[in-house]
N, C-alpha and C positions, 0 to 999 in steps of 0.2 A: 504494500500500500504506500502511495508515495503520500508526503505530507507539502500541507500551501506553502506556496515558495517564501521563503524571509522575507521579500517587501511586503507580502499580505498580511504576514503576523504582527509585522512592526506596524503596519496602520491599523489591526485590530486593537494589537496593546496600545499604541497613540490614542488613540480613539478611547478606550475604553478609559483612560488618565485623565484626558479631558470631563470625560462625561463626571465619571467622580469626582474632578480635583474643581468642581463648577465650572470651567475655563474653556468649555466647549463653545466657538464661535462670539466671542465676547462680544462684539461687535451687535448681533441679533440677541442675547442672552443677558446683557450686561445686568437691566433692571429685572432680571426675572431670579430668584431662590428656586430653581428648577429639582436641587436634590431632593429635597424632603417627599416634592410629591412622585417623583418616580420611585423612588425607594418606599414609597406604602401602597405602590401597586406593581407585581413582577408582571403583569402583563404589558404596559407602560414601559419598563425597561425593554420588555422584549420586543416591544413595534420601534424602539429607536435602536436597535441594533439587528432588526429585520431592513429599515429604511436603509442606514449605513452599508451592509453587507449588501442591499438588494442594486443599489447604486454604486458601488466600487467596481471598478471596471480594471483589468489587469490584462497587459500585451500579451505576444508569446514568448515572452523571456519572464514572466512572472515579474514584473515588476508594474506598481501601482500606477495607474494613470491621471486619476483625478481624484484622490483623497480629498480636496477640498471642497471639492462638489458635493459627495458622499457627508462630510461632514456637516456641511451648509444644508441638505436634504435632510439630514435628520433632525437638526438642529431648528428649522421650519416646524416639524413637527410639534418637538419641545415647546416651542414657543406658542403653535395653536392649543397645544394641549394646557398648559399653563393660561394661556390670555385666550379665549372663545369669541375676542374681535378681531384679533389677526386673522387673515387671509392671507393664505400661500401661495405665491405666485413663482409657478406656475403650479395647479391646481396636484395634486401625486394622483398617478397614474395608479392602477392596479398592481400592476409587476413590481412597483416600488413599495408596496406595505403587503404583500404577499409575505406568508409566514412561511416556512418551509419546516 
């Protein structure tokens, strides 16, 4: 069984740093305390690292292509999920909150 290539793991574990250390997309996130309310619901965690994974896009060298997109999609999320007047633009597709 082969395992994700080292740039996939480094943007999950990046990613996953962010999300807990609050510092995920400051810029969209800044006024939001987003920790408490994902961590009182694992379904919540699990659609922002369904969003992340579902939008990470990787060449054929295994190396990540657009982490910051992927991190900017999930982080969208956060932010509807948190504030219910945000609108995301552009609206998530299906394939991007697809749970597998």
């Amino acid at each position: 069984m082969n395992h994700l290539p080292t740039d996939v793991r480094a943007a999950i574990r990046l990613f996953a740093f962010y999300v807990a250390n609050g510092t995920l997309e400051f810029d969209l996130l800044e006024d939001i305390d987003y920790k408490p309310r994902l961590m009182t619901s694992g379904s919540a965690l699990e659609m922002v690292f369904a969003i992340f994974t579902n939008v990470l896009q990787v060449d054929e060298n295994g190396e990540v292509t657009n982490a910051g997109d992927a991190e900017y999609r999930a982080a969208q999320w956060i932010r509807r999920y948190c504030d219910p007047a945000y609108r995301v633009d552009p609206p998530f597709a299906a394939w991007e909150t697809e749970l597998h």
